[in-house]
DORO-174785 format. One record per residue: z, y, x of N, C-alpha, C in turn. Coordinates in Angstrom, 1 decimal. Layout:
residues N
SITE       nZ       nY       nX      caZ      caY      caX       cZ       cY       cX
SITE        Z        Y        X        Z        Y        X        Z        Y        X
...
//
This chain:
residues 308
SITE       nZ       nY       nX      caZ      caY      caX       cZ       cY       cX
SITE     94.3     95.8     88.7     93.9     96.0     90.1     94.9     95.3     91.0
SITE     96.2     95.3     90.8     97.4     94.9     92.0     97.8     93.6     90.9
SITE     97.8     92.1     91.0     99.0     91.4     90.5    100.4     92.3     90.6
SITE    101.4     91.6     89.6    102.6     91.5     89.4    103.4     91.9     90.7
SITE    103.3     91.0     91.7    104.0     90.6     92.9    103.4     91.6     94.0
SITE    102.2     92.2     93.9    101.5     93.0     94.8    102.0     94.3     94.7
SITE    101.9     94.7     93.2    102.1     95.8     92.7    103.8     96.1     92.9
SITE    104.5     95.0     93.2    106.4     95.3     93.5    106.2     95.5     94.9
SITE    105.5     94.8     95.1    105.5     95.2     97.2    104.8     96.5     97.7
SITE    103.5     96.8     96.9    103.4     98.2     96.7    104.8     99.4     96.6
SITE    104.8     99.0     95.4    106.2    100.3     94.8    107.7    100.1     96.1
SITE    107.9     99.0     96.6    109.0     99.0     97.3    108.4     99.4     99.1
SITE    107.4     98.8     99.4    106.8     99.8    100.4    107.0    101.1    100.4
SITE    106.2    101.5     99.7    106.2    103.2     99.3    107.6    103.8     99.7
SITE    108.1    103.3     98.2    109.9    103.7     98.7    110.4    104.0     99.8
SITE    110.4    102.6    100.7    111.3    102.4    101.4    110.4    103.5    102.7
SITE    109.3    103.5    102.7    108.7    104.3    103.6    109.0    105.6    103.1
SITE    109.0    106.3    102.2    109.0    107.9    101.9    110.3    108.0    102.4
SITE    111.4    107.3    101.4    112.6    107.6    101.4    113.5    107.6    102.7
SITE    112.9    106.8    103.8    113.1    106.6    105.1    112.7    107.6    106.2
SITE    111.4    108.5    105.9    111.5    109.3    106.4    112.1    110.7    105.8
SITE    112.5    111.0    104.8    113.3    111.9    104.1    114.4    112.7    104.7
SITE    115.2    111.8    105.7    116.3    112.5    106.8    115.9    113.4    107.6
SITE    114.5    113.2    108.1    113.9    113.9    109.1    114.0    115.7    108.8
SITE    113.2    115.5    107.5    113.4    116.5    106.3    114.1    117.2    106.5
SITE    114.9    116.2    105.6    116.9    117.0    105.4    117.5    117.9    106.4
SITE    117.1    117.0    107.8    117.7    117.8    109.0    117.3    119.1    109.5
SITE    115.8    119.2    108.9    115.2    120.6    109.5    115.5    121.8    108.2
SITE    116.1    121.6    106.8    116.8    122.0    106.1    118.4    122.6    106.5
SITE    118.7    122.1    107.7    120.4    122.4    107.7    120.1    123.9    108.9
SITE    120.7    125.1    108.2    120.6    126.0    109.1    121.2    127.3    108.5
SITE    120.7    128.1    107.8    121.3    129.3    107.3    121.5    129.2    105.9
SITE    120.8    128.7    105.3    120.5    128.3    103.8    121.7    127.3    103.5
SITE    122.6    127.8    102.4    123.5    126.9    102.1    122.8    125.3    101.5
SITE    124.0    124.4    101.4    123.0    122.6    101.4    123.1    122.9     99.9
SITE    123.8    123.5     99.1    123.6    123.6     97.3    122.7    124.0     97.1
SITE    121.7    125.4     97.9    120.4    126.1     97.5    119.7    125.1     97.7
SITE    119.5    124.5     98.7    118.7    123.4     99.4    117.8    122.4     98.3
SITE    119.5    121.6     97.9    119.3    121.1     97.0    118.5    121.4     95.7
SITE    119.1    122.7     95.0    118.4    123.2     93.8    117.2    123.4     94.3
SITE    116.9    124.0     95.4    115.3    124.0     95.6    114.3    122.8     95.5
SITE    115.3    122.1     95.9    114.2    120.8     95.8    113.8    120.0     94.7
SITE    115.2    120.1     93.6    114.5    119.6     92.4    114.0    120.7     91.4
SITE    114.4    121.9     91.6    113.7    123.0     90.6    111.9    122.4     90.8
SITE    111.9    122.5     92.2    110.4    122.6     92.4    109.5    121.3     91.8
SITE    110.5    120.2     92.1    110.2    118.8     91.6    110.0    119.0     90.3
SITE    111.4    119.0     90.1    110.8    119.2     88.1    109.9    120.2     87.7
SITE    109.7    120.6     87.6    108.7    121.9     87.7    107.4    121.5     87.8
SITE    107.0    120.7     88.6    105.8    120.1     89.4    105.5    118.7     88.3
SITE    106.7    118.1     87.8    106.2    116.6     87.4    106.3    117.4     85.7
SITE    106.9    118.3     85.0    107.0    118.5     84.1    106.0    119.3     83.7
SITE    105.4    120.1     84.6    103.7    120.9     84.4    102.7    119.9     84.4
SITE    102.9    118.7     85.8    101.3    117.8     85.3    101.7    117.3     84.7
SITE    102.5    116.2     83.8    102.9    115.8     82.7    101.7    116.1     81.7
SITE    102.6    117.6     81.5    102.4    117.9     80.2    100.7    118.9     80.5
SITE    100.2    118.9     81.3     98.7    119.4     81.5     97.4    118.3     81.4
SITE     98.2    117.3     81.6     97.1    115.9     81.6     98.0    115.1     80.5
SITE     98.8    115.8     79.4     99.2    115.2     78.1     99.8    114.3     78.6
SITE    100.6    113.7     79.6    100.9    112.5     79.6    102.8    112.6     79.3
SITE    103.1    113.7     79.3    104.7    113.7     79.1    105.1    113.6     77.8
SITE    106.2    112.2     77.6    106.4    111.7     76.4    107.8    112.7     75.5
SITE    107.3    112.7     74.3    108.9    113.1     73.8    109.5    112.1     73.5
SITE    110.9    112.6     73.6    111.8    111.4     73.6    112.8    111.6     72.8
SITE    113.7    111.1     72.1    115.1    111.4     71.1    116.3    112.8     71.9
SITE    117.2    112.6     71.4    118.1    113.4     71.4    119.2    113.0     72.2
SITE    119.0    111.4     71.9    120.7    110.8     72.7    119.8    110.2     73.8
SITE    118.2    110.2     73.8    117.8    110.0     75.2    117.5    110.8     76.1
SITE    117.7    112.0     75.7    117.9    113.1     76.7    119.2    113.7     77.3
SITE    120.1    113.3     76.3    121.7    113.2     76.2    121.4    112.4     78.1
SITE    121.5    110.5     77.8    120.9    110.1     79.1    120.5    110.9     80.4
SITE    119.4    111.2     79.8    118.8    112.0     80.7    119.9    113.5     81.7
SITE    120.6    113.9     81.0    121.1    114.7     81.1    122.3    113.7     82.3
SITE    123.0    112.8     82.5    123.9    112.2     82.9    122.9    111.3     84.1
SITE    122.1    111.4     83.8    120.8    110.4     85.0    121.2    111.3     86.1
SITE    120.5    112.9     85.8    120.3    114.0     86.5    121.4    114.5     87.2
SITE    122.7    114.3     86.4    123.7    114.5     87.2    124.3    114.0     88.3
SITE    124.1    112.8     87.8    124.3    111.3     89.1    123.5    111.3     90.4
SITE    121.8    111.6     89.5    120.7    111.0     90.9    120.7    112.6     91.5
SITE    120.3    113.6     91.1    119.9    114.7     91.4    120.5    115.9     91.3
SITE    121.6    115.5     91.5    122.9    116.8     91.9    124.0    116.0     92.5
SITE    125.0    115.5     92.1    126.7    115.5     92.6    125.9    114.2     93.8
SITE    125.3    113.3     93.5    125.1    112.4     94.6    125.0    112.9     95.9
SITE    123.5    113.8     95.6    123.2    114.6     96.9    124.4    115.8     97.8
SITE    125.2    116.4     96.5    126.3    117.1     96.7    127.5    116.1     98.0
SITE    127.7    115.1     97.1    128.8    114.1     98.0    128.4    114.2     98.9
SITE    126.9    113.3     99.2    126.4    112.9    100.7    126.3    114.4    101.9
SITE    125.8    115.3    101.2    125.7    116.7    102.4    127.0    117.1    102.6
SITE    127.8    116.7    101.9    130.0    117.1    102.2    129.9    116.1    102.5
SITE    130.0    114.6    102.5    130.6    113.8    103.3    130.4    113.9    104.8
SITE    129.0    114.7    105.1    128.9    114.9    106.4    129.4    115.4    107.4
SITE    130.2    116.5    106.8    131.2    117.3    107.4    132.2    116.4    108.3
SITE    132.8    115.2    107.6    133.7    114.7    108.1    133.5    113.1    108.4
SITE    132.0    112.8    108.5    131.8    111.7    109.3    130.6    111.4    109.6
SITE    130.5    110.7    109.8    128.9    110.1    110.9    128.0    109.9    109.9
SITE    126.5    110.2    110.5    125.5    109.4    109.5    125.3    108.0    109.8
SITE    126.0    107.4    110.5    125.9    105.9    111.1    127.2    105.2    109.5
SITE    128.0    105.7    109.7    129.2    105.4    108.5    128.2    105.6    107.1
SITE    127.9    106.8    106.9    127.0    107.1    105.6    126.3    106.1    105.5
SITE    125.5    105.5    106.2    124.3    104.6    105.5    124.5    103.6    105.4
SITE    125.9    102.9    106.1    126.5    101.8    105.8    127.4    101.9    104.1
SITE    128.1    102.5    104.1    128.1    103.1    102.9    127.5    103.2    101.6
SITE    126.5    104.0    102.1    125.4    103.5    101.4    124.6    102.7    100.4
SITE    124.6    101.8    101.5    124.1    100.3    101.6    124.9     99.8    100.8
SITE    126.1    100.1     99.8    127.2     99.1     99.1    126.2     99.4     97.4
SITE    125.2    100.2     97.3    124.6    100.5     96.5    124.0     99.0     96.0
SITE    123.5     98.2     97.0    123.3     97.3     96.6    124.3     96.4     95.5
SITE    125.9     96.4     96.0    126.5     95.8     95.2    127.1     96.7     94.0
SITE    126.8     97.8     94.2    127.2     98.5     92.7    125.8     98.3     91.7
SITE    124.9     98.0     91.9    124.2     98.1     91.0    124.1     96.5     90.6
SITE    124.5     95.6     91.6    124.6     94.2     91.1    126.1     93.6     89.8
SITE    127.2     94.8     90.1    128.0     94.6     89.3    127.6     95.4     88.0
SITE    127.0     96.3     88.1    126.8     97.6     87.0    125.8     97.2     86.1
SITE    125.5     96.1     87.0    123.7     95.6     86.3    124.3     94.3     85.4
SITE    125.5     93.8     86.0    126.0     92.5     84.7    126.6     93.2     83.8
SITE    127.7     94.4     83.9    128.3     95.1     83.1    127.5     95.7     81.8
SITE    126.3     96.4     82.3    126.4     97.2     81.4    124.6     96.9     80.7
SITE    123.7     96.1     81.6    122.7     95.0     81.3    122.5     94.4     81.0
SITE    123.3     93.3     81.0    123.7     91.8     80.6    122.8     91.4     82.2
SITE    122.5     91.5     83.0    121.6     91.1     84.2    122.1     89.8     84.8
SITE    121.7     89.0     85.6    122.1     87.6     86.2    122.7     88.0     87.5
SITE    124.0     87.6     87.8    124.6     87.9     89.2    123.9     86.7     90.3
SITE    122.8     86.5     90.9    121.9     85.5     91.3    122.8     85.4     92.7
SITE    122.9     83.9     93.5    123.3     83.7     94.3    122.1     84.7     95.6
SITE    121.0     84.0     95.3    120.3     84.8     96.3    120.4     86.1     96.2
SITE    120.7     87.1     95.3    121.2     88.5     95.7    122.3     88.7     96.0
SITE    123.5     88.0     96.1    124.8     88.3     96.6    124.5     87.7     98.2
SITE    123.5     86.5     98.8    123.5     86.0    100.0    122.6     87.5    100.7
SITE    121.2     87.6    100.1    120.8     88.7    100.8    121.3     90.1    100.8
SITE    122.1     90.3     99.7    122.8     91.6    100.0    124.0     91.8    101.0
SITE    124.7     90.2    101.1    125.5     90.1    102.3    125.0     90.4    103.7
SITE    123.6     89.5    103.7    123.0     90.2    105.5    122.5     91.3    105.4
SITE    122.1     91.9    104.5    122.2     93.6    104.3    122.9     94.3    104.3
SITE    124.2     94.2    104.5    125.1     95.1    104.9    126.1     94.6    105.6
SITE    125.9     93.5    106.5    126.5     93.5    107.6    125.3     93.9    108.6
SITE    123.7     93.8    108.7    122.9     94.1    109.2    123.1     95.5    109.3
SITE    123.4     96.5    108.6    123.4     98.2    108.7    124.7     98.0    109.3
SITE    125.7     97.3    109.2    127.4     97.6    110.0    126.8     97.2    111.4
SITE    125.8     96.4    112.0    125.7     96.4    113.2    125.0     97.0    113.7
SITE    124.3     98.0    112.8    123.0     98.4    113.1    123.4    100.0    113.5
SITE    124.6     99.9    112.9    125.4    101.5    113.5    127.2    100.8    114.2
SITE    127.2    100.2    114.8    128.0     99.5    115.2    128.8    100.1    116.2
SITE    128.7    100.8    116.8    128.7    101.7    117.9    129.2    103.4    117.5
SITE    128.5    103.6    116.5    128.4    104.9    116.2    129.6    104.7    115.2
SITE    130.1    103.4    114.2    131.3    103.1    113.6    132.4    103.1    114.4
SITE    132.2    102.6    115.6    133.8    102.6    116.5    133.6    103.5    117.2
SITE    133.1    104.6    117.2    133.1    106.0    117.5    134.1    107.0    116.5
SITE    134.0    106.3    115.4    134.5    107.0    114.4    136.0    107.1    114.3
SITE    136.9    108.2    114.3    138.3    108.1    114.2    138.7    108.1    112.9
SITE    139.7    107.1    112.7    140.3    107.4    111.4    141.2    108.0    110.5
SITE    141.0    109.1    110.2    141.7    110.5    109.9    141.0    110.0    108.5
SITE    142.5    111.2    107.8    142.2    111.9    106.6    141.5    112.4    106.7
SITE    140.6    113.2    106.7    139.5    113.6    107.1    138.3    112.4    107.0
SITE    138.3    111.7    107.6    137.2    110.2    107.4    137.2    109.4    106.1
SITE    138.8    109.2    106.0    139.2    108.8    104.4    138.6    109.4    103.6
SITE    138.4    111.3    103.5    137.5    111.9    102.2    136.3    111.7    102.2
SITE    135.7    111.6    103.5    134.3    111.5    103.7    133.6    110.0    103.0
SITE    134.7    109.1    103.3    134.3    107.4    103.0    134.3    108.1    101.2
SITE    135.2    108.5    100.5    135.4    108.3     99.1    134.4    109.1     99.0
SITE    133.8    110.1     99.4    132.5    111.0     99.0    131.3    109.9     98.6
SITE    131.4    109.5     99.9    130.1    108.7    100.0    130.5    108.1     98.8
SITE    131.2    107.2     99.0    131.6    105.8     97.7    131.2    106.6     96.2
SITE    131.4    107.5     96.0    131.7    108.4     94.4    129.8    108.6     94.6
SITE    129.3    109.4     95.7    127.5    109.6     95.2    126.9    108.5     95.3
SITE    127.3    106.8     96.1    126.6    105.8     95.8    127.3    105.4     94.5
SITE    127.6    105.5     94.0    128.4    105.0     92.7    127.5    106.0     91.4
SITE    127.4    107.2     91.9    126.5    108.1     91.3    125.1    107.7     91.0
SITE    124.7    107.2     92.2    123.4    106.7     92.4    123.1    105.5     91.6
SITE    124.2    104.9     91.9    123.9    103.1     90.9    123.8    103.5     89.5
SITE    125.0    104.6     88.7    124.8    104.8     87.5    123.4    105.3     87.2
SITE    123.1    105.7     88.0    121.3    106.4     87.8    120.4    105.0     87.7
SITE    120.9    104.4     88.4    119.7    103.4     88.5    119.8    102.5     86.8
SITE    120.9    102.5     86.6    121.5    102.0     85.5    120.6    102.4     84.0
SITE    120.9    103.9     83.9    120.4    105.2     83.0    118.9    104.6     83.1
SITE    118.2    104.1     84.3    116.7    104.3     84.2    116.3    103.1     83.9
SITE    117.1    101.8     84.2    117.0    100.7     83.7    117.2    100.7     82.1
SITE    118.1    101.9     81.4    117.9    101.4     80.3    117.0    102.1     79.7
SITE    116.2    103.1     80.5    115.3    104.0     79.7    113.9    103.0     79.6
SITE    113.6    102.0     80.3    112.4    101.7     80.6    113.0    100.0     79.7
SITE    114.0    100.3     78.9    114.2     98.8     78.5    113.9     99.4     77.0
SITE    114.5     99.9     77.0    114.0    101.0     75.6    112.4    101.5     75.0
SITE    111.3    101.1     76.4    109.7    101.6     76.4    109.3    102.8     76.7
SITE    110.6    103.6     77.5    110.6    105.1     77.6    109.6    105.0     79.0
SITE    108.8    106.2     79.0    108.0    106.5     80.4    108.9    106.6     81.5
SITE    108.6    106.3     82.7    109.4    106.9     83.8    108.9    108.0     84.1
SITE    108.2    108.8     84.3    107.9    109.2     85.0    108.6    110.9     84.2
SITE    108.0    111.0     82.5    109.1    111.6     82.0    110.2    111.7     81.9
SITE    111.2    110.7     81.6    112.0    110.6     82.1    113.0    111.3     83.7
SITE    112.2    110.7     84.4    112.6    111.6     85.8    112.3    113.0     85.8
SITE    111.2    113.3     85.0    110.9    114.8     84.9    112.0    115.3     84.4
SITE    112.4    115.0     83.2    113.7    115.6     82.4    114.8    115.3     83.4
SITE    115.7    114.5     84.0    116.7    114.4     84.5    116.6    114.9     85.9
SITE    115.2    115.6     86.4    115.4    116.2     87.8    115.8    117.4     87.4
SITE    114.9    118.0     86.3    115.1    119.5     85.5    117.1    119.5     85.3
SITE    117.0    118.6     84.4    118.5    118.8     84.1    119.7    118.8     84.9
SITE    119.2    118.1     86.4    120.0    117.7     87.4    119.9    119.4     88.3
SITE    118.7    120.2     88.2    118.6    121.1     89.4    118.9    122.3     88.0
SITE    119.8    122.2     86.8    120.4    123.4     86.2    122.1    123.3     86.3
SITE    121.9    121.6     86.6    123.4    121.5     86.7    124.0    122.3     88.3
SITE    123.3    122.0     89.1    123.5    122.5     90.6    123.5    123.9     90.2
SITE    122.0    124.5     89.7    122.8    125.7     89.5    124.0    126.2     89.2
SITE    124.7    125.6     88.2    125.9    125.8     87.6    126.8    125.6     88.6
SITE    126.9    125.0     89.5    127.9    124.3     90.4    127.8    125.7     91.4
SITE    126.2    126.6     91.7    126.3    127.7     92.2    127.0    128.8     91.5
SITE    127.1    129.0     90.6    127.3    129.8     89.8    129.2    130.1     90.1
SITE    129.3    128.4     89.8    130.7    128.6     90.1    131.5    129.2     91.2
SITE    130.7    128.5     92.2    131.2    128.4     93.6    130.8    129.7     94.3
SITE    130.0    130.3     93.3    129.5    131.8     93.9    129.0    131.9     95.1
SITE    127.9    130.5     95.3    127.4    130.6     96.4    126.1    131.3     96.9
SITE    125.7    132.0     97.4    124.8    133.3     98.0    123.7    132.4     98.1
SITE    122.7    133.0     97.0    121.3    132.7     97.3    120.1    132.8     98.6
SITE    120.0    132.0     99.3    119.4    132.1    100.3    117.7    131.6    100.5
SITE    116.9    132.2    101.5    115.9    131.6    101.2    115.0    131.5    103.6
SITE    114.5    130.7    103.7    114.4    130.2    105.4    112.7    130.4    105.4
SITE    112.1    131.2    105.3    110.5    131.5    105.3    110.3    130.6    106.6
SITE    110.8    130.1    107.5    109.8    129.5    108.4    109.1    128.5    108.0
SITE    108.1    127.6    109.1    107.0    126.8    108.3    107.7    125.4    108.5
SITE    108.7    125.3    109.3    109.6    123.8    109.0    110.9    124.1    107.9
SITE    111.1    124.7    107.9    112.0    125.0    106.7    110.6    124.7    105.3
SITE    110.1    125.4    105.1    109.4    125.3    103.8    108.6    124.3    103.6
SITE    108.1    123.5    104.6    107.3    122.2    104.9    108.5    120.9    104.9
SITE    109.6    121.2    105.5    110.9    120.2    104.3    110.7    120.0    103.3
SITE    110.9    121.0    102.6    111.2    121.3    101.8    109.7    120.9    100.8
SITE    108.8    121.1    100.7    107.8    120.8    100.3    107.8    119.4    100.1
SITE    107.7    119.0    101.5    108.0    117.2    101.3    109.0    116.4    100.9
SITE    110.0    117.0    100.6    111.1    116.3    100.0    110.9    116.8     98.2
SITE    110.2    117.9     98.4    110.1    118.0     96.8    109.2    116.7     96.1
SITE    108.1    117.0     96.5    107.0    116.1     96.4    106.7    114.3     96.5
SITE    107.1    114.4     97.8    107.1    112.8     98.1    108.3    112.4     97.9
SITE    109.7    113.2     98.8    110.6    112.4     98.4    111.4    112.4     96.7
SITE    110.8    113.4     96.2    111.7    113.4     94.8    110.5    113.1     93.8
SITE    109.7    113.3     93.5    108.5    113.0     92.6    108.1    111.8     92.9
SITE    107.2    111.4     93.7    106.8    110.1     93.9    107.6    108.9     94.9
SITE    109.0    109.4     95.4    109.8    108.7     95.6    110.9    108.1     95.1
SITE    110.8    108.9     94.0    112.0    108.1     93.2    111.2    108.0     91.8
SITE    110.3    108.3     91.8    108.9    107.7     90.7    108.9    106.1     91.2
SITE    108.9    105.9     92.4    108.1    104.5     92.5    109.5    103.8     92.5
SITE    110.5    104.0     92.8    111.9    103.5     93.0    112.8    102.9     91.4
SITE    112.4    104.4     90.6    113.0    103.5     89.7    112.0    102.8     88.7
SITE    110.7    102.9     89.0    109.4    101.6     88.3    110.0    100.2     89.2
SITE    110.3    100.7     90.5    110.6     99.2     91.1    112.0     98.5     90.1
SITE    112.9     99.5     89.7    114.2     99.1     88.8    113.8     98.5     88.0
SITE    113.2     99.0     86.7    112.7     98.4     85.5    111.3     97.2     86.3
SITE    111.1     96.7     87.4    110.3     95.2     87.4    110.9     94.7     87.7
SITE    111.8     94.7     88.8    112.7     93.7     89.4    114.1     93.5     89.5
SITE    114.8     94.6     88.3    116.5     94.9     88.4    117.0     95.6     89.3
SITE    118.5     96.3     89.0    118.7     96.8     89.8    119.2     96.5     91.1
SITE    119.8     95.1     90.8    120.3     94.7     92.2    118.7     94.5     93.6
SITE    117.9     93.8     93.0    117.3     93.5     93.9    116.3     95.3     94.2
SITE    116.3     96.3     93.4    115.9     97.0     93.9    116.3     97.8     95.3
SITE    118.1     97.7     94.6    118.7     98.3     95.7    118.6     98.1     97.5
SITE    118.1     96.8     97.3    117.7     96.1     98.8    117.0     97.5    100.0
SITE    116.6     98.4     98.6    115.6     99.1     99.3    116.1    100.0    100.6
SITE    117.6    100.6     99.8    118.1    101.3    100.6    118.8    100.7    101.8
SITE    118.8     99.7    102.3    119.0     98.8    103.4    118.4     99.2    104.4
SITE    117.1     99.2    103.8    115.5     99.7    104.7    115.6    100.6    105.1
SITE    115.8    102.0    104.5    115.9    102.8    104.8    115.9    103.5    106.4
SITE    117.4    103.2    106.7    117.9    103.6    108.1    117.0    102.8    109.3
SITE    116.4    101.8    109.3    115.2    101.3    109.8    114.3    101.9    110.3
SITE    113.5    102.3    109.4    112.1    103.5    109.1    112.7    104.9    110.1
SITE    114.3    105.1    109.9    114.6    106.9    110.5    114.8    106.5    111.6
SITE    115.4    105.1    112.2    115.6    104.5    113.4    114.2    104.5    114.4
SITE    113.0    103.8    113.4    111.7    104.0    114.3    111.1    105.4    114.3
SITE    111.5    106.2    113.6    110.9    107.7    113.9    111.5    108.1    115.2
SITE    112.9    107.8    114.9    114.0    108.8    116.2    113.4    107.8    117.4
SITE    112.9    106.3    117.4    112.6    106.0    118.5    111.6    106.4    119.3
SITE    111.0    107.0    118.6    109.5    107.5    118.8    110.1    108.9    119.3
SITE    110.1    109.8    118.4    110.5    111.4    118.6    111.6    111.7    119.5
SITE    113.2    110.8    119.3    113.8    111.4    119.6    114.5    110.6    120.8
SITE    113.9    109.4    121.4    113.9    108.7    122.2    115.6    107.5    122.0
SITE    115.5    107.5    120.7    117.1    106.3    120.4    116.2    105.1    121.8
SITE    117.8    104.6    121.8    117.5    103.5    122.6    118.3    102.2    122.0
SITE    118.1    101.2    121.2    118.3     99.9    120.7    119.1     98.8    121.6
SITE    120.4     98.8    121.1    121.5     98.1    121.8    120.9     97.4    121.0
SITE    122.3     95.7    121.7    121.8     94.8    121.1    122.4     94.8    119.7
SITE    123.7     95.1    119.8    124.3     95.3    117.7    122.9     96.0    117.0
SITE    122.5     96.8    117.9    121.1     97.2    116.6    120.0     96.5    116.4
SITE    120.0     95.7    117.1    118.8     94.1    117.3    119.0     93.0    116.6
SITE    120.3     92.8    116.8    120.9     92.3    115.9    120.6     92.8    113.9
SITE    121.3     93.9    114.3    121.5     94.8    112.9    119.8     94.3    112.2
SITE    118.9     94.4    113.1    117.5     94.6    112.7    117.2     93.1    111.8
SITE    117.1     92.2    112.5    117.4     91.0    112.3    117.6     90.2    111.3
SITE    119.0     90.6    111.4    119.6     90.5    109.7    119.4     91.1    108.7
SITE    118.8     92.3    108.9    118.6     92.8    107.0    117.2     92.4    107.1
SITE    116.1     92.2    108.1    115.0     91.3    107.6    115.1     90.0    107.3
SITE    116.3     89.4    107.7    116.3     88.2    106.8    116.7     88.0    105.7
SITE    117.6     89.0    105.1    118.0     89.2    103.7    117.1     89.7    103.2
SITE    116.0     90.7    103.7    115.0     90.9    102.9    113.9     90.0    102.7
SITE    113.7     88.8    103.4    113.1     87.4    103.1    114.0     86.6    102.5
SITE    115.1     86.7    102.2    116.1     85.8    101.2    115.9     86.6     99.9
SITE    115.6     87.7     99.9    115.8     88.7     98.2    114.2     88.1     97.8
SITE    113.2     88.2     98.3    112.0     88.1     98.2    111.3     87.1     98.3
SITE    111.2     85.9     99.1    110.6     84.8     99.4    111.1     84.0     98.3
SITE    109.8     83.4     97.7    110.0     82.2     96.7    109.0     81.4     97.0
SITE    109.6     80.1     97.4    109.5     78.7     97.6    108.0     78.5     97.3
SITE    108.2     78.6     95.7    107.2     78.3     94.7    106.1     78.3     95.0
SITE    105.9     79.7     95.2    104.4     80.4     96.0    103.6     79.9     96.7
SITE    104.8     79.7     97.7    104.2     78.4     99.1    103.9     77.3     98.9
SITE    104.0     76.2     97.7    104.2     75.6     97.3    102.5     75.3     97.0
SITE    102.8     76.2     95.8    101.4     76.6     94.8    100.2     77.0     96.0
SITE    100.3     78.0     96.9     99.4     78.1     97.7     99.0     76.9     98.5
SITE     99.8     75.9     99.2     99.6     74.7    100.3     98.2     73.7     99.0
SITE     99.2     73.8     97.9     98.8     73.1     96.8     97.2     73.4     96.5
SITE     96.6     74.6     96.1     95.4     75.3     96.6     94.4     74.9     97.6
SITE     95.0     75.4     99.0     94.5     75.2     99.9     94.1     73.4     99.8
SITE     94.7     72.6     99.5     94.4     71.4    100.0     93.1     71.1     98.7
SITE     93.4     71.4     97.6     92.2     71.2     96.8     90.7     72.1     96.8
SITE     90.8     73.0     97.8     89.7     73.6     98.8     89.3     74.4     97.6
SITE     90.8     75.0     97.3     90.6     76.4     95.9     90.8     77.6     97.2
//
């Protein structure tokens, strides 16, 4: 149905649009309900949901022992301590800092992807990941020199740094599941399950008070972050891993703050300096440097003139 090239612009659309509105979410989640319940709610229900249709339409694969071993360390990374870091780093700094931050995802998964992949460190992903993250530094530019620098900022910065670091190793884990011929989508079933027993445990410890927010934006978060952003958001995210690598997938999260930028423009009335015009700018041209090939153009002009 989709060529090759259609079908990655599909999967990275999707992404970049679910996962972009996902903040919206998150935010109507912060209230009485501790952020560890939060979390466990989200992937209990996920896993739960991709590990019942799975295995009701036979499609959920078994898999070995030391791939579920994997699996168990995926879950940890993508679907517990990451999410853990990022809702603590917020305590002590901006979400303008966080998604710059962030954004270094792209170079963790570009070093993590020659390390531990054998992957190609490509100039054009070190040039477009560069205007990718100077584009998000200007794109919260404002909201960065707002920021004081305390101890306090310092733990927030290493938070972040340790759940993007978290995140790349995930991406890593799924890159090697899908190099191995493992299903994704299994896969993610198993390491959301494994990831929302681990949080339990982290409740357990922490003896943190089970809470539950019956309103209809509380549980309509919550729904949507189960569903779209955890099931078919990071379904399509790490299919985009195993087509295109991890470095160039990571581009995605670049996007991200974009998509929450035009919601708040809309809803919450942001108003676009020029550092955010700027910021805008730039990571669409790294995202035409990660993706534009020559060739195509080439081939197509080529076409066109033989009146194909």
């Amino acid at each position: 149905m989709f060529s090759g090239t259609a079908l990655n612009g599909l999967l990275y659309g999707v992404t970049v649009l679910i996962w972009g509105t996902t903040w919206y979410a998150i935010a109507m989640q912060v209230g009485e309900v501790p952020v560890m319940i939060s979390i466990f709610y989200r992937f209990a229900i996920a896993s739960v949901l991709l590990l019942g249709g799975l295995k009701i339409t036979g499609r959920l694969c078994r898999i070995q022992r030391q791939d579920h071993l994997f699996c168990v360390l995926q879950g940890m990374c993508v679907f517990c301590f990451n999410f853990l870091c990022f809702y603590s780093a917020n305590h002590y700094i901006n979400s303008g800092l966080e998604s710059v931050l962030f954004s270094m995802a792209i170079l963790f998964n570009a070093i993590n992807g020659v390390m531990f992949l054998g992957q190609r460190l490509t100039r054009k992903l070190l040039i477009a990941g560069s205007f990718g993250i100077l584009g998000i530094i200007s794109l919260f530019w404002e909201s960065l020199m707002a920021q004081e620098l305390t101890t306090e900022t310092l733990y927030g910065i290493g938070l972040c740094l340790l759940g993007t670091y978290g995140f790349s190793i995930g991406n890593i884990i799924t890159a090697r599941h899908q190099k191995k011929g493992l299903d994704v989508l299994s896969t993610n079933a198993y390491a959301m399950f494994y990831g929302a027993c681990t949080m339990l445990g982290v409740i357990a410890l922490t003896q943190t008070p089970f809470r539950f927010d019956a309103s209809a934006s509380y549980v309509g978060a919550l729904v949507y972050l189960a569903v779209f952003g955890s099931v078919i958001g990071f379904g399509t995210y790490f299919a985009l891993v195993g087509r295109i690598g991890t470095g160039a997938a990571a581009y995605a999260t670049v996007l991200f703050p974009l998509v929450a930028l035009g919601i708040s423009t809309v809803y919450e009335g942001y108003v676009w300096t020029q550092s955010a015009v700027l910021g805008l700018i730039l990571i669409l041209f790294g995202n035409v440097v990660m993706f534009y090939k020559p060739g195509q153009l080439v081939s197509k002009t080529a076409h066109a003139k033989q009146g194909i």
